[in-house]
C-alpha positions in Angstrom: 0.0 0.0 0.0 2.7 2.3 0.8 4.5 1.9 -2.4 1.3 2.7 -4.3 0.8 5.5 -2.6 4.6 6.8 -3.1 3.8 6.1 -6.6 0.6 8.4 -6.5 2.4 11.2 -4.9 5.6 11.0 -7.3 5.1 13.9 -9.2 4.6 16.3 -6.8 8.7 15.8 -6.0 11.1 13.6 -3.8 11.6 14.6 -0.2 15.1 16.2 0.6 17.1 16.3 4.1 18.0 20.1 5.2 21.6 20.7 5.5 21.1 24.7 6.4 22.6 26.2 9.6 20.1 26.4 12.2 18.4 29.7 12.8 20.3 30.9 15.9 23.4 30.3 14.1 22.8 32.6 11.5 21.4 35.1 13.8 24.7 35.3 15.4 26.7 35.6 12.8 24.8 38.6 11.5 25.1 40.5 15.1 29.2 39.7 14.6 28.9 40.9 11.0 27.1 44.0 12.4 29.2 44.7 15.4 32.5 44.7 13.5 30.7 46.9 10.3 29.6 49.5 13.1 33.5 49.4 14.8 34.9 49.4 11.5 33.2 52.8 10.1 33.4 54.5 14.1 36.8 53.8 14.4 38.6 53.5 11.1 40.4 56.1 9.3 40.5 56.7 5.7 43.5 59.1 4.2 42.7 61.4 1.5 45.2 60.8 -1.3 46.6 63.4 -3.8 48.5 63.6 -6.9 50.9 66.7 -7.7 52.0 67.6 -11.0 55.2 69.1 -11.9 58.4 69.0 -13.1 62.5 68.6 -12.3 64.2 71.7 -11.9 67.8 72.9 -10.4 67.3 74.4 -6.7 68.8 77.7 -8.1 66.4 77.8 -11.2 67.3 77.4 -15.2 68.8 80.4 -17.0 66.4 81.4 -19.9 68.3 83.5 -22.4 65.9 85.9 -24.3 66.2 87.7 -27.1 66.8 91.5 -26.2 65.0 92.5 -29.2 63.7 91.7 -32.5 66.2 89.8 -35.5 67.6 87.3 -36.9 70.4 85.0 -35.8 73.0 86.0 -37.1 75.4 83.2 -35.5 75.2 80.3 -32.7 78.7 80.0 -31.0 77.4 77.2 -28.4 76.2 73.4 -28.8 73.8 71.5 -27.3 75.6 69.9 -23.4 78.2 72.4 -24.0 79.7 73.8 -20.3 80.0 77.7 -20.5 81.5 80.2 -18.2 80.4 83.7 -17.5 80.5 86.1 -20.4 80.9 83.4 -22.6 79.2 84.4 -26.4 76.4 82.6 -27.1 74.3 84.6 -29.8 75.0 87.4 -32.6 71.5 88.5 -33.5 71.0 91.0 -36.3 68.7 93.5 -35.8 69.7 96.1 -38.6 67.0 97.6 -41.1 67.2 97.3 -44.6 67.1 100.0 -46.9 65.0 100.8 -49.9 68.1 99.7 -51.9 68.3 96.4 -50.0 71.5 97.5 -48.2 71.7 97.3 -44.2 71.0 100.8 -42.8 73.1 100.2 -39.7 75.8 98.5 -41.9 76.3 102.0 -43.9 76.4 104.2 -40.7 78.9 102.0 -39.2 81.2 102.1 -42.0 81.2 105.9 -42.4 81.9 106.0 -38.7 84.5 103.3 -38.7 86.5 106.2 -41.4 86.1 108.8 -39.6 87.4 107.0 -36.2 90.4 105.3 -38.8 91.1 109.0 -40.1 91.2 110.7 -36.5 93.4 108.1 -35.5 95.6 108.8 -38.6 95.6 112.3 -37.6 96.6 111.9 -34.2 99.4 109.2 -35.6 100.8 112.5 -37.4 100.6 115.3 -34.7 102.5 112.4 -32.5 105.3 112.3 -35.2 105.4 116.0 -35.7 105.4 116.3 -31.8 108.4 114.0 -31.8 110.1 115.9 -34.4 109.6 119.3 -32.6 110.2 118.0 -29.5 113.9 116.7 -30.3 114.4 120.1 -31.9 114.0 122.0 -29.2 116.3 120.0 -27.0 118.8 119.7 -29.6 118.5 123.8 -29.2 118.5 123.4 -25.7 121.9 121.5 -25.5 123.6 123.6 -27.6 122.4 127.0 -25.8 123.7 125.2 -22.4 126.9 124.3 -24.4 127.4 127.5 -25.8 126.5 129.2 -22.3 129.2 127.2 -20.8 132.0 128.6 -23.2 130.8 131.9 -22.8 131.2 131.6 -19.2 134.3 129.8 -19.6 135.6 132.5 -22.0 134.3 135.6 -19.3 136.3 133.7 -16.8 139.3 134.1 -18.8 138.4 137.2 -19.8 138.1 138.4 -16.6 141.0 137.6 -15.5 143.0 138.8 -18.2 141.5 142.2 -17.5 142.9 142.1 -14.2 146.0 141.3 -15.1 145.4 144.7 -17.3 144.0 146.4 -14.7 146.9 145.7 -12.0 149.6 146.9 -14.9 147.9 150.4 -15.6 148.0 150.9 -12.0 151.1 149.9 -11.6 152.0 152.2 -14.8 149.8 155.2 -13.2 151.9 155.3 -9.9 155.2 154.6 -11.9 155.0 157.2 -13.7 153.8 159.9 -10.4 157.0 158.6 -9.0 158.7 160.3 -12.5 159.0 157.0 -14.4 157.4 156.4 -17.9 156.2 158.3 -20.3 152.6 159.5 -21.0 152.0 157.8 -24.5 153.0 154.6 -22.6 150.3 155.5 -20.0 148.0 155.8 -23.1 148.6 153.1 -24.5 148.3 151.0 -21.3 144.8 152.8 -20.9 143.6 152.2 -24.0 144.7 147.9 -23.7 142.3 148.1 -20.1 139.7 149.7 -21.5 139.3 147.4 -24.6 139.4 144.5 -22.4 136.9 145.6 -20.0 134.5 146.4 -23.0 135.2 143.1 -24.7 134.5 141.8 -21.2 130.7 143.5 -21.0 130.4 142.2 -24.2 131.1 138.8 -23.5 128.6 139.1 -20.4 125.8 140.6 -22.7 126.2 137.6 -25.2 126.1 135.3 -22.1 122.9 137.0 -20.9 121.2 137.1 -24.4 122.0 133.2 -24.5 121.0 132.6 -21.0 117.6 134.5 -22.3 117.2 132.3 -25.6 117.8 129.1 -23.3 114.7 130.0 -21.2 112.7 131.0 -24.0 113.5 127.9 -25.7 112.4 125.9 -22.7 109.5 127.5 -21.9 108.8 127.0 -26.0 109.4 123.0 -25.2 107.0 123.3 -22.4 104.4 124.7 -24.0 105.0 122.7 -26.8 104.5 119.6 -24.6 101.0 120.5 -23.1 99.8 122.4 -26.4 100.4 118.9 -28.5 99.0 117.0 -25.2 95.7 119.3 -25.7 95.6 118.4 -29.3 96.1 115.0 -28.9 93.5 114.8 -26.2 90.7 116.8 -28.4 91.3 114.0 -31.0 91.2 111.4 -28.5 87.7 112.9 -27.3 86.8 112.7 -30.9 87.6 109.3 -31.4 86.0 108.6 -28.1 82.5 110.2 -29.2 82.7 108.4 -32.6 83.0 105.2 -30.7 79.9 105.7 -28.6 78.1 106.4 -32.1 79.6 102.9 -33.2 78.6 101.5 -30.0 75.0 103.0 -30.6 75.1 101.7 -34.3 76.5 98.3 -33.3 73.2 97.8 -31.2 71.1 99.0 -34.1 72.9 96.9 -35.9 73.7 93.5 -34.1 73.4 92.3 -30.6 75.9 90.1 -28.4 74.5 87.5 -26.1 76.6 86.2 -23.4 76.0 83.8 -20.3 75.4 85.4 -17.3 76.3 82.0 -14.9 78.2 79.0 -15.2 76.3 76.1 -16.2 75.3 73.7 -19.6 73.9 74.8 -22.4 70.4 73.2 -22.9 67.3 73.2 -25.0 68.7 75.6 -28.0 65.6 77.1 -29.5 66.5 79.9 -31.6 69.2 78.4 -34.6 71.4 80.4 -37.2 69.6 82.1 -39.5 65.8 82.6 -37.6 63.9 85.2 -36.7 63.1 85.7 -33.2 60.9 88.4 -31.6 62.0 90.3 -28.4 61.7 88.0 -25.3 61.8 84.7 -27.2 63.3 82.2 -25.5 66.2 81.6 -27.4 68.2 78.9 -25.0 68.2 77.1 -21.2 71.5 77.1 -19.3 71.7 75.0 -16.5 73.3 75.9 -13.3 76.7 74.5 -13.0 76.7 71.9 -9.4 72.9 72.8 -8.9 70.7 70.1 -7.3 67.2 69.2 -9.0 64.3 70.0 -6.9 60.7 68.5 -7.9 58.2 71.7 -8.1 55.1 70.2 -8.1 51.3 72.3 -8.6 48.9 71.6 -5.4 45.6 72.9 -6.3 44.2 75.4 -3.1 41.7 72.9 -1.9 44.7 70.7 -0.8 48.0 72.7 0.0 46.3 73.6 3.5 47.6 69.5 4.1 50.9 69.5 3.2 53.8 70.4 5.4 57.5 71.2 5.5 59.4 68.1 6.4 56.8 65.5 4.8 57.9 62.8 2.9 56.0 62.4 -0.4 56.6 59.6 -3.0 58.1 60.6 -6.6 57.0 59.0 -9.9 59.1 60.1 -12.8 57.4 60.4 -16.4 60.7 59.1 -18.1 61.0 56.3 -15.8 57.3 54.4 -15.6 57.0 53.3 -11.5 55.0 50.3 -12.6 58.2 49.0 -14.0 61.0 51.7 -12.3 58.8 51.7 -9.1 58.5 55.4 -7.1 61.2 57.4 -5.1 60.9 58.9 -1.5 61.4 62.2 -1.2 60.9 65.3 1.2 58.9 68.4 1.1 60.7 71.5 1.7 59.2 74.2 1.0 55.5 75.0 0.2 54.7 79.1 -1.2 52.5 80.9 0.4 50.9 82.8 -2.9 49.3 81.0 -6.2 51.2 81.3 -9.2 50.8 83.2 -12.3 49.3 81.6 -15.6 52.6 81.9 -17.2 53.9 80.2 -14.1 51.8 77.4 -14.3 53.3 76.6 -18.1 56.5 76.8 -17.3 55.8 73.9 -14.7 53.5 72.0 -16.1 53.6 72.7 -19.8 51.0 70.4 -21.1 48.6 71.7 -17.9 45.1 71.5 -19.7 42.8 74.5 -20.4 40.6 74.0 -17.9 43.0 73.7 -15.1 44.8 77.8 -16.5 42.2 79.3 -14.5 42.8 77.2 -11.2 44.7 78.1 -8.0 47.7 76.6 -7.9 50.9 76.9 -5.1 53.9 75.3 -5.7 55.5 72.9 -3.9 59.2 72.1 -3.8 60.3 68.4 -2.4 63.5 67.4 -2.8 64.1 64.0 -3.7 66.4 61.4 -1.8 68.7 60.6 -4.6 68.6 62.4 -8.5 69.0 58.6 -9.7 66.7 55.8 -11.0 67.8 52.6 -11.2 66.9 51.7 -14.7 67.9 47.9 -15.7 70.3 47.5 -13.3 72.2 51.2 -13.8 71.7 54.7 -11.8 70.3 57.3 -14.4 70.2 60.7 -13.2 67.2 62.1 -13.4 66.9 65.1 -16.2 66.3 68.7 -16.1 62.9 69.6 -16.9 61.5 65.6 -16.5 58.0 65.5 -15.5 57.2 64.4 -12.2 54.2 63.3 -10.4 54.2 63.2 -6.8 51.8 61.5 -4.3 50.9 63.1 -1.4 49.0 62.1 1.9 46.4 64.9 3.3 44.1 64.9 5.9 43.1 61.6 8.0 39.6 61.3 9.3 37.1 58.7 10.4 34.8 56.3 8.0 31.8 57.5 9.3 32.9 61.6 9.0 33.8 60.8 4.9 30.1 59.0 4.6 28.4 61.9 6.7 30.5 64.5 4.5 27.8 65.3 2.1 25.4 66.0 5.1 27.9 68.1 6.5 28.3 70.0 3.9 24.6 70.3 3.6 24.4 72.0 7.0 27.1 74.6 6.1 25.8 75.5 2.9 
């Protein structure tokens, strides 16, 4: 009977055995499951994550050399790596103006200048010559004067004394012939002998004083000589002095000398020989010589207000992928306290998007641990000018205060 009726009742299904947890044991593990969801949003934290744009730069900042003003390059003396010093040339760049005749206004006026300094210069060539001439003149006068000077005093001397002897014998003839002794044509003649000599004797002192006169003359001639050529000369020179500040001026008009203003390497050569550049183009980088790279990242405003001096921040370098180069510690070090400038922002970050020009950005600088990646087994230094992206850690809160955020904000608004 009991077969017939399992039989009967077949199609409504076979009877199964219950292998479920009982009741109470599920209702148990739901209270754990609740208990540890309720202490895991009261008292877990959650850290807000951010990522920095930016790029590599020296801690003393790159060099831009600019054009100075509008022109063409008119020669490149530097290559790209190349080390230079201080006032070493970098660019020519011609900035002349061409005539209606296609010749280079500047070009004319410097040459007309460049005679008239060439001729001056002859000119004061010549007066140097002539003073030369003059000058050896006048001393050649000057040492014979002295020479004949000093045989006309030689010549008085003797003179001189001759008369004396003269003198001494018509006194001597005088008192003779008192005493009776001699005659008076003798005396005459005697007389006549003294006074010749003392006449030739003032003679030879006049020509002694009229040669003692031309010797000063002829000196004070010299002197004046000296410091009339020296005036001369100097006029010239002042000449020459104010055609070279016309060249100077022209030379500007004309073509422009670019130097280096630090030590460093020459990077990123923009402007080549023979293009035109306007004033303020960038025209080439130098890089510091011995200067360290600093990452100088963009935080937007909402965020800066997190990051502090002395936090250590994870670098990710474009060149260097960290999925297969991994990331690189490094340490924030200084953080502005103003937003930067549009112009700013693309010289950080040029590739920033459009969107993002208009945005509040400060920059923060983190220096890294080490300027190397290892790369395949080798250290590469890390390039100037490498984009960067940095992760940074901000503010910790609970899991309940990041789900009740929206209501939060809510009540402020």
């Amino acid at each position: 009977m009991e077969a017939l009726q399992e039989q009967r009742t077949l199609w409504l299904g076979r009877q199964t055995l219950s292998l479920g947890l009982p009741a109470s044991a599920l209702s148990l593990l739901s209270i754990v499951l609740l208990i540890a969801t309720a202490m895991f949003v009261t008292s877990g934290t959650y850290t807000r994550r951010e990522t920095l744009h930016g790029v590599m730069l020296p801690s003393a900042g790159l060099v831009q050399v600019t054009a100075l003003a509008a022109g063409w390059v008119q020669a490149l003396y530097v290559k790209e790596g190349e080390i230079v010093s201080p006032g070493t040339r970098l660019y020519t760049l011609n900035t002349d103006l061409t005539t209606k005749n296609g010749s280079a206004a500047q070009e004319q006026v410097l040459k007309s200048l460049t005679g008239s300094r060439d001729f001056i210069l002859g000119q004061i060539r010549r007066k140097m010559q002539i003073n030369v001439r003059e000058t050896a003149q006048l001393q050649e006068k000057m040492a014979n004067l002295s020479a004949m000077i000093q045989q006309m005093q030689s010549s008085i001397a003797m003179k001189e004394e001759f008369a004396s002897i003269l003198t001494k014998q018509f006194g001597d003839y005088t008192r003779y012939l008192k005493q009776g002794i001699g005659n008076l044509n003798e005396k005459n003649l005697q007389q006549q002998n003294w006074m010749r000599s003392e006449d030739e004797l003032q003679d030879l002192k006049t020509r002694l004083l009229r040669l003692q006169a031309d010797r000063i003359d002829t000196q004070a001639k010299l002197e004046n000589f000296s410091l009339q050529s020296a005036n001369e000369i100097d006029g010239m020179r002042l000449k020459v002095l104010e055609v070279d500040e016309q060249i100077t001026n022209a030379e500007v008009k004309h073509a422009i000398e670019i130097v280096s203003s630090s030590a460093g390497q020459v990077t990123a050569i923009a402007a080549q020989q023979g293009q035109n550049v306007q004033s303020g183009t960038r025209m080439l980088t130098v890089v510091p010589a011995d200067a360290n790279l600093q990452a100088q990242l963009l935080a937007p405003s909402g965020s800066v207000g997190f990051i502090r001096k002395g936090e250590r921040v994870l670098l990710r370098y474009a060149a260097f992928p960290y999925q297969k180069f991994g990331s690189y510690w490094g340490t924030v070090t200084e953080v502005s306290d103003a937003t930067l400038q549009a112009d700013e922002l693309k010289a950080f970050v040029p590739s920033i998007p459009k969107a993002d020009e208009s945005k509040a950005f400060y920059r923060v600088t983190v220096t890294p641990d080490s300027r190397y990646v290892m790369a395949y087994g080798r250290e590469q230094p890390v390039a100037v000018s490498m984009q960067v992206d940095a992760g940074v850690l901000l503010d910790r809160r609970l899991i309940y205060e990041w789900i009740l955020e929206p209501l939060y904000s809510m009540r402020r608004s």
